[in-house]
Each structure stands twice: as structure tokens, then as C-alpha cells.
TIRO-2110 file (N, C-alpha, C; in Angstrom, 1 decimal):
// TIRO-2110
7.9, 23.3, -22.2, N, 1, A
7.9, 22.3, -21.1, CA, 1, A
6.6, 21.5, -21.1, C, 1, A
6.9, 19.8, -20.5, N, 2, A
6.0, 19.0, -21.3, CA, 2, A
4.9, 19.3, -19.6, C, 2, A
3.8, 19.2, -19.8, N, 3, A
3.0, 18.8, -18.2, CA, 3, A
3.2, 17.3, -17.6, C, 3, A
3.3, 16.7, -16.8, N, 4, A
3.8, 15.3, -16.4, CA, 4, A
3.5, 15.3, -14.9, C, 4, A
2.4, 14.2, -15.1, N, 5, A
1.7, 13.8, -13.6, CA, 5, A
1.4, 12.3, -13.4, C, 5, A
1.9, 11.8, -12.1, N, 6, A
1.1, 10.2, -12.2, CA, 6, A
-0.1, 9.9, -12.8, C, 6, A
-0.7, 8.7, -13.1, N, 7, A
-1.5, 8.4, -13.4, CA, 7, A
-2.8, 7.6, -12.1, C, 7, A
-3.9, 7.4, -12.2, N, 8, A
-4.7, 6.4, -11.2, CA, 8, A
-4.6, 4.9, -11.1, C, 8, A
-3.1, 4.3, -12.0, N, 9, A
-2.9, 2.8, -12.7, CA, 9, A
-1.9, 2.4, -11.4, C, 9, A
-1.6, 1.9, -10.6, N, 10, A
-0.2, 1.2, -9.9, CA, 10, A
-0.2, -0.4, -10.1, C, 10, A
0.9, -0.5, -10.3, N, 11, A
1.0, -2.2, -9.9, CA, 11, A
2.3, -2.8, -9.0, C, 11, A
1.9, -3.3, -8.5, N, 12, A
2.7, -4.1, -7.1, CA, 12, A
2.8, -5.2, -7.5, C, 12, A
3.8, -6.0, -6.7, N, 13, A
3.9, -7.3, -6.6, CA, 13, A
4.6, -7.8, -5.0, C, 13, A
4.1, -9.4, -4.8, N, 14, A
4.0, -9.4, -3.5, CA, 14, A
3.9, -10.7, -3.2, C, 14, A
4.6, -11.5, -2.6, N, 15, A
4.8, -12.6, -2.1, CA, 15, A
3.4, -13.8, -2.2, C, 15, A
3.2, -14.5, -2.8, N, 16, A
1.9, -15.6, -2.5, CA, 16, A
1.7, -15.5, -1.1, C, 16, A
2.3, -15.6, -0.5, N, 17, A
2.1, -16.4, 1.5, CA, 17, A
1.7, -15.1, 2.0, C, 17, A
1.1, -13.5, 1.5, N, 18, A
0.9, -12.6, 2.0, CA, 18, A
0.0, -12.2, 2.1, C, 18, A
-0.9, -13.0, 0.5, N, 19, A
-2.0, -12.4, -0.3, CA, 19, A
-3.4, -12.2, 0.8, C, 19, A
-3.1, -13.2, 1.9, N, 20, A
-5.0, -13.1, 2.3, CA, 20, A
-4.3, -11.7, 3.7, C, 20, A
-3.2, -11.5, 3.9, N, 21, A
-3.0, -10.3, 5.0, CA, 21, A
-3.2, -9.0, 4.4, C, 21, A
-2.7, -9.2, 2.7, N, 22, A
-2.6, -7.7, 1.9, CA, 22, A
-4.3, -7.4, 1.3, C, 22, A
-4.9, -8.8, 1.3, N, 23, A
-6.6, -8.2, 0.8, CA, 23, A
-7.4, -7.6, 2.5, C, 23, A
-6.9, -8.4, 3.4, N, 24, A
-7.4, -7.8, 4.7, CA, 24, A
-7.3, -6.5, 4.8, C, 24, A
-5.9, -6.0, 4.6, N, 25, A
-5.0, -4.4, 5.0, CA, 25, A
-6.0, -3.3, 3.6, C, 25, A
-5.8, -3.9, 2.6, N, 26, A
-6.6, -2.5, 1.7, CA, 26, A
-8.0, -2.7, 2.0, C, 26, A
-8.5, -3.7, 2.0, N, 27, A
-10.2, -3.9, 2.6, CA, 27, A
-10.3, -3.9, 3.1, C, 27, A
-10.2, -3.9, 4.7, N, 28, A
-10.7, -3.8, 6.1, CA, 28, A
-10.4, -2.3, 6.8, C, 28, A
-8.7, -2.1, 5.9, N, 29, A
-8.6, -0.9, 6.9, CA, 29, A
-8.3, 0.3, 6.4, C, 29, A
-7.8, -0.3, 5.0, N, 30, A
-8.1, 1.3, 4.3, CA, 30, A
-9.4, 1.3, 2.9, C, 30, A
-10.2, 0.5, 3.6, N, 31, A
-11.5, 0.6, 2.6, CA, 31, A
-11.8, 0.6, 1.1, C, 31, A
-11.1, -0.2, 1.1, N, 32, A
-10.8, -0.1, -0.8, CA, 32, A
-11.7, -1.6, -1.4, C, 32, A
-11.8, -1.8, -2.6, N, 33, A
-12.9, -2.7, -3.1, CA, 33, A
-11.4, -3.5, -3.2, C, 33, A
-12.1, -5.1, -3.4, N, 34, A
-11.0, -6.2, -3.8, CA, 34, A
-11.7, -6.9, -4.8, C, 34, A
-11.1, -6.8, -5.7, N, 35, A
-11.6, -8.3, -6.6, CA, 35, A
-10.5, -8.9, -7.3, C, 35, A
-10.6, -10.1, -7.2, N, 36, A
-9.9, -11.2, -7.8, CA, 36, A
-9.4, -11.3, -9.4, C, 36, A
-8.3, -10.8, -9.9, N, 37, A
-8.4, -11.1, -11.8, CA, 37, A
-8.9, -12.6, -12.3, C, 37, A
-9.3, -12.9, -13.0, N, 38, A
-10.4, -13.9, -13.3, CA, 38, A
-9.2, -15.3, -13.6, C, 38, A
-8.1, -14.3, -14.2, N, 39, A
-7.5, -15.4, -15.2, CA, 39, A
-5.8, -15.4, -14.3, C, 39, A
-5.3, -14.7, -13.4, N, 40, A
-4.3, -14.3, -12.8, CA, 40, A
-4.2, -14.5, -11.6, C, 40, A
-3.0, -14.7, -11.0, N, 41, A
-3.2, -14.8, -9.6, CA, 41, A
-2.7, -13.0, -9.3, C, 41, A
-4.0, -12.3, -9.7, N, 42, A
-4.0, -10.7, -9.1, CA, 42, A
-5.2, -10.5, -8.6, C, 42, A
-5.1, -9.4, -7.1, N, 43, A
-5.9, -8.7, -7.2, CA, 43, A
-5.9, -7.4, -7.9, C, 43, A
-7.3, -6.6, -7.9, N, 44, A
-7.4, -5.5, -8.2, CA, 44, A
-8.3, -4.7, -6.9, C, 44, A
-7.2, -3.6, -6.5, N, 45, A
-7.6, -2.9, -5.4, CA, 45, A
-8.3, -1.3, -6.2, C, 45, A
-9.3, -1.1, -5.7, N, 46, A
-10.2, -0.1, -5.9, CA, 46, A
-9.7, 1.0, -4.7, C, 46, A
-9.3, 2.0, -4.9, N, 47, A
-9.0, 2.9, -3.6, CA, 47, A
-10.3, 4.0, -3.8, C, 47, A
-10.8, 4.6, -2.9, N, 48, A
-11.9, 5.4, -2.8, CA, 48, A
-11.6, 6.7, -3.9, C, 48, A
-11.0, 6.4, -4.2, N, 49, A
-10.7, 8.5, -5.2, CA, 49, A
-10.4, 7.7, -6.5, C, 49, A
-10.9, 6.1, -6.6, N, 50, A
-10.5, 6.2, -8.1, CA, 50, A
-9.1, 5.1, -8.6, C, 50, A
-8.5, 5.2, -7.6, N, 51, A
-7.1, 4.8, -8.0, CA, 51, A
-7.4, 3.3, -8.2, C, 51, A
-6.5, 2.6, -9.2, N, 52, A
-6.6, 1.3, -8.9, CA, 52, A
-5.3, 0.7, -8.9, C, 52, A
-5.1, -0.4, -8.4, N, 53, A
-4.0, -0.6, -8.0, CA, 53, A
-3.8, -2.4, -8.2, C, 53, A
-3.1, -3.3, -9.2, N, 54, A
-2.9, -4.2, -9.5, CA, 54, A
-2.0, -5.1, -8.8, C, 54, A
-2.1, -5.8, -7.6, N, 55, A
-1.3, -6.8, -7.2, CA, 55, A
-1.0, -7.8, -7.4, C, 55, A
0.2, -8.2, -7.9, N, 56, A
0.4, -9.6, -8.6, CA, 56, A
1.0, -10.4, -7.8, C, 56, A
0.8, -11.5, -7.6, N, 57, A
1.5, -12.7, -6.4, CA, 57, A
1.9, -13.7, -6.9, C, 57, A
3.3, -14.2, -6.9, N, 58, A
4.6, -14.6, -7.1, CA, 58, A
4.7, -15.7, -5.8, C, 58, A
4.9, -16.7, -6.3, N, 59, A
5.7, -17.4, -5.4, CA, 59, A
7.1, -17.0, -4.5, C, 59, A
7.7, -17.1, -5.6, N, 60, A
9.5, -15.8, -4.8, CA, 60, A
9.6, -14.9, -5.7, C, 60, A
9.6, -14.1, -4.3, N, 61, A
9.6, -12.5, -4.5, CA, 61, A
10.4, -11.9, -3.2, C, 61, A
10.5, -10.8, -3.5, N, 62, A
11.2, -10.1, -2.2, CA, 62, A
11.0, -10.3, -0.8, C, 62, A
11.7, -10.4, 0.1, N, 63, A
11.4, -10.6, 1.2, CA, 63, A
10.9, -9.0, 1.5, C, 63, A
10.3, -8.7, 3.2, N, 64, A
10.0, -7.3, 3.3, CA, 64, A
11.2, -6.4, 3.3, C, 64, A
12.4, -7.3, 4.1, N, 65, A
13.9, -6.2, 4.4, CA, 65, A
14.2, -5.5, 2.7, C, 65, A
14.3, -6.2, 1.7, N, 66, A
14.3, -6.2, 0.5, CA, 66, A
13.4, -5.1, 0.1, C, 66, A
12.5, -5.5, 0.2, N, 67, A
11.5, -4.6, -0.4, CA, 67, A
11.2, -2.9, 0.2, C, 67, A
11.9, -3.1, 1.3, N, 68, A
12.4, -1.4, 2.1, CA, 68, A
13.3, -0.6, 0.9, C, 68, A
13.9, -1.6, 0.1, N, 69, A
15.0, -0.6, -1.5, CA, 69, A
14.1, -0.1, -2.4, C, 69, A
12.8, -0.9, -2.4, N, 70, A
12.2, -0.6, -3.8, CA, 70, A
11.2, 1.4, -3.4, C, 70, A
10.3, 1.0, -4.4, N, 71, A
9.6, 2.6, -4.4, CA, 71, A
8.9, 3.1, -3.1, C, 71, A
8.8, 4.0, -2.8, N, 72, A
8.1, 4.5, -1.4, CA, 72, A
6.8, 5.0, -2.0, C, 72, A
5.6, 5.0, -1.7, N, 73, A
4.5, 5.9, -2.3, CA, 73, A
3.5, 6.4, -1.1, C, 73, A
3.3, 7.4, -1.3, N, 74, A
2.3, 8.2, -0.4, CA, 74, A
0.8, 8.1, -0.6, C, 74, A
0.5, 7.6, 0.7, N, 75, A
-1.2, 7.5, 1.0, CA, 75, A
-1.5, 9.5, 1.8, C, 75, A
-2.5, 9.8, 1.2, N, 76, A
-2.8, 11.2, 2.2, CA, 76, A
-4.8, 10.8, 2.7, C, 76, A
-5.2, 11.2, 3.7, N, 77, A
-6.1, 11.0, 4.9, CA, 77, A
-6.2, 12.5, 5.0, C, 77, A
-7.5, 12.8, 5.4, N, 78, A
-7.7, 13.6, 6.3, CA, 78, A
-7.5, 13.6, 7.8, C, 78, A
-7.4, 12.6, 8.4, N, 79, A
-7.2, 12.4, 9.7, CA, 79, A
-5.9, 11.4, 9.8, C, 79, A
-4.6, 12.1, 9.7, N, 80, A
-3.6, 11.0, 10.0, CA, 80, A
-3.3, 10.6, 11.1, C, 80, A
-3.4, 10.7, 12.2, N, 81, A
-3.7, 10.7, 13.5, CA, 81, A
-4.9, 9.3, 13.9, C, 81, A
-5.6, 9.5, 13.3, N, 82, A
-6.8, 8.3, 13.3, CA, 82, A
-6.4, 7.1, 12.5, C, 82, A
-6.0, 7.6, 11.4, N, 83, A
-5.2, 6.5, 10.1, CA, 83, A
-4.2, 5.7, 10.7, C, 83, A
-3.2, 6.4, 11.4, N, 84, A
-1.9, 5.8, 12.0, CA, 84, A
-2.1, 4.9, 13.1, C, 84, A
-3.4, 5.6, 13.9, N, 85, A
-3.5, 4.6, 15.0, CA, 85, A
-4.4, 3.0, 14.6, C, 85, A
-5.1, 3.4, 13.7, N, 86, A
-5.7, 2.4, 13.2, CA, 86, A
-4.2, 1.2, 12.1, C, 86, A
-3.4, 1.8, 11.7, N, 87, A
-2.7, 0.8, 11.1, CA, 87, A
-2.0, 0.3, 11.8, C, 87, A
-1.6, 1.0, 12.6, N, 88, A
-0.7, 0.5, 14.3, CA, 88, A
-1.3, -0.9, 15.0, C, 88, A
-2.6, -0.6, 15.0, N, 89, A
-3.4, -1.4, 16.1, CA, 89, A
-3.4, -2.7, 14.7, C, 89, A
-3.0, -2.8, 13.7, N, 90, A
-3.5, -3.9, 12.7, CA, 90, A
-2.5, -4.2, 13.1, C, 90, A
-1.2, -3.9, 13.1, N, 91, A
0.4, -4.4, 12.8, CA, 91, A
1.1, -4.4, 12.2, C, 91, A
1.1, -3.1, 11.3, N, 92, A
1.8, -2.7, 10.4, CA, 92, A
3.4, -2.2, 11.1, C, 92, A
4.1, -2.4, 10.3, N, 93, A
5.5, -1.7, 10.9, CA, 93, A
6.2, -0.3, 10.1, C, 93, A
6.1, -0.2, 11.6, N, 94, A
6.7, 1.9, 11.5, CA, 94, A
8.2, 1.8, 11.0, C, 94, A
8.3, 2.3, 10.0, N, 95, A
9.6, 3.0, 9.1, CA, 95, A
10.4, 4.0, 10.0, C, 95, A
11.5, 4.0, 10.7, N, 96, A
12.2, 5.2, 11.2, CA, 96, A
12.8, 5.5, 10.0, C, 96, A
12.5, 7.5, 9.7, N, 97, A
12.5, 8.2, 8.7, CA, 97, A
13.2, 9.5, 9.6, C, 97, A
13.9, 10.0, 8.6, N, 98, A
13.9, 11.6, 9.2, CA, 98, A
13.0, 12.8, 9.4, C, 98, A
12.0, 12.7, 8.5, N, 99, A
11.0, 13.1, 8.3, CA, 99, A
10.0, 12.8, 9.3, C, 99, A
9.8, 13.6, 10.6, N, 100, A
9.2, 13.3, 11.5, CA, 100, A
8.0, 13.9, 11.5, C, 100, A
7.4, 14.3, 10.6, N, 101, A
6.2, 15.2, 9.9, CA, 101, A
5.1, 14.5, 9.7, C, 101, A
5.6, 13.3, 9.1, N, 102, A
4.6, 12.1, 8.5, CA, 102, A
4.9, 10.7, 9.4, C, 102, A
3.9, 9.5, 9.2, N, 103, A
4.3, 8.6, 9.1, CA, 103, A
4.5, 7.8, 8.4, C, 103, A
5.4, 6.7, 8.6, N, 104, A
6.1, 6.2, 7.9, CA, 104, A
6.0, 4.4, 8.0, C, 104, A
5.5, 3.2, 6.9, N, 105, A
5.1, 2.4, 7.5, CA, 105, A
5.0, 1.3, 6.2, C, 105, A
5.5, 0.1, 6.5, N, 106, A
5.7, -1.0, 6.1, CA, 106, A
4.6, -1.7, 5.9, C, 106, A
3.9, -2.0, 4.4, N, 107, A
2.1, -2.5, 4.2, CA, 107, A
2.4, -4.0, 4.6, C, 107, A
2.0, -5.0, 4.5, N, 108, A
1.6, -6.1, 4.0, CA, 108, A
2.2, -6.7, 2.7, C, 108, A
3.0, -7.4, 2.6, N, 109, A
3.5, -8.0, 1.0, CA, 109, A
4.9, -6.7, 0.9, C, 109, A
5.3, -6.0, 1.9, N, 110, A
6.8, -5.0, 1.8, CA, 110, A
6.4, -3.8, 1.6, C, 110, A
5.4, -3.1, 0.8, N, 111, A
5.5, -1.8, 0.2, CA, 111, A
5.2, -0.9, 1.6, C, 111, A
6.2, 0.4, 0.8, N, 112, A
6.5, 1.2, 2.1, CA, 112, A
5.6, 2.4, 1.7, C, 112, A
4.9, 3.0, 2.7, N, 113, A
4.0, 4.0, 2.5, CA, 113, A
4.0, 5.6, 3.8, C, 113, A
3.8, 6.2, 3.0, N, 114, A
4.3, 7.8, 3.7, CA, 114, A
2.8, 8.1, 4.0, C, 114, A
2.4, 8.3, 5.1, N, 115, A
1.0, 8.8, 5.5, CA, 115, A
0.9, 10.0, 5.4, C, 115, A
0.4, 10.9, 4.7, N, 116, A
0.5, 12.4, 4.6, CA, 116, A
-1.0, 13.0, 4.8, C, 116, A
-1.1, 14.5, 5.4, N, 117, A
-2.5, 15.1, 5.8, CA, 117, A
-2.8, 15.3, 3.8, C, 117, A
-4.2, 15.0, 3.9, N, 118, A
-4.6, 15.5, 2.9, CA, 118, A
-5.1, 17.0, 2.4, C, 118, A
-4.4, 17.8, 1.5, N, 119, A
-4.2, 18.9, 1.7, CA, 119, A
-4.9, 19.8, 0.3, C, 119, A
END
């Protein structure tokens, strides 16, 4: 049996007309570094543990209803309770999920993210 684990690499893609609400949302409120690609219309998001995360901006691209089909990925916090209220209070939109465990919540630029206790 082979071992098989994600990697620290993501890449997104995300509407031009979203780019300065999506550098707000990982910078302001989930604390991550932003920098500009030099030669691309991408950022590169720095998440605190390492991760980086490549957003590319597209003129047309998915709207957000659209982008509720594509991949779901999980953010985990030690404080989701604090996390939640603080993405609430930005304006993020809550996902009704069956999964009443976690929250559930619609980023900036469509991507959908599962808030989970860090464990």
C-alpha cells in the first residue's frame, strides 16, 4: 500500500472583480501573508503553518452559485467559535450543510470552506 497525503501547494481561481475582497479575507482575517506574482495576475497566499496557496484571476470565471459544485476544503482553528464569529461579522456566507458539527461557509472569489476544531 502506497502512503498518500496532500501536499502545502493549492491553487484557486477567482473572478478579477473579487481580487481586492479575496486579499482583504486571507489578510485581514485569516492572517495569512499576500504577495503579488510579479509577472501574473496571481496572488500568493502564505497561511500560518506553511501552506501556500496560489490565486489566479480571470476575467470570466465562475460565478459563486457555480462555484458551490467545485472542491470543498477545510480550514481547522483552535477557536472555531471565535473564527466563525469573526467571518460572520466580515460577510462571509454560511453553507446549510448536514453536518451541523462544523461550519460551513462561502470565501470571497466562491470557494467553500468547512471550519473544523483543530485537533
Amino acid at each position: 500500500m502506497f502512503k498518500l497525503s496532500f501536499g502545502n501547494h493549492i491553487r484557486l481561481t477567482a473572478a478579477v472583480s473579487s481580487r481586492e475582497k479575496i486579499k482583504k479575507f486571507y489578510g485581514e482575517i485569516l492572517g495569512c501573508q499576500i504577495k503579488p506574482h510579479p509577472d501574473k495576475p496571481t496572488d500568493i497566499v502564505q497561511f500560518p503553518d506553511g501552506v501556500f496557496m496560489g490565486i489566479n484571476y480571470e476575467k470570466d470565471f465562475l460565478s459563486e452559485n457555480q462555484a458551490l459544485q467545485g472542491a470543498w476544503l477545510e480550514l481547522k482553528t483552535d477557536d472555531p467559535a471565535g473564527m466563525k464569529e469573526k467571518l460572520l461579522n466580515f460577510g462571509v456566507r454560511e453553507i446549510e450543510y448536514p453536518d451541523k458539527s462544523n461550519f460551513y461557509f462561502q470565501a470571497p472569489g466562491g470557494q467553500v470552506y468547512r471550519l473544523a476544531r483543530e485537533d
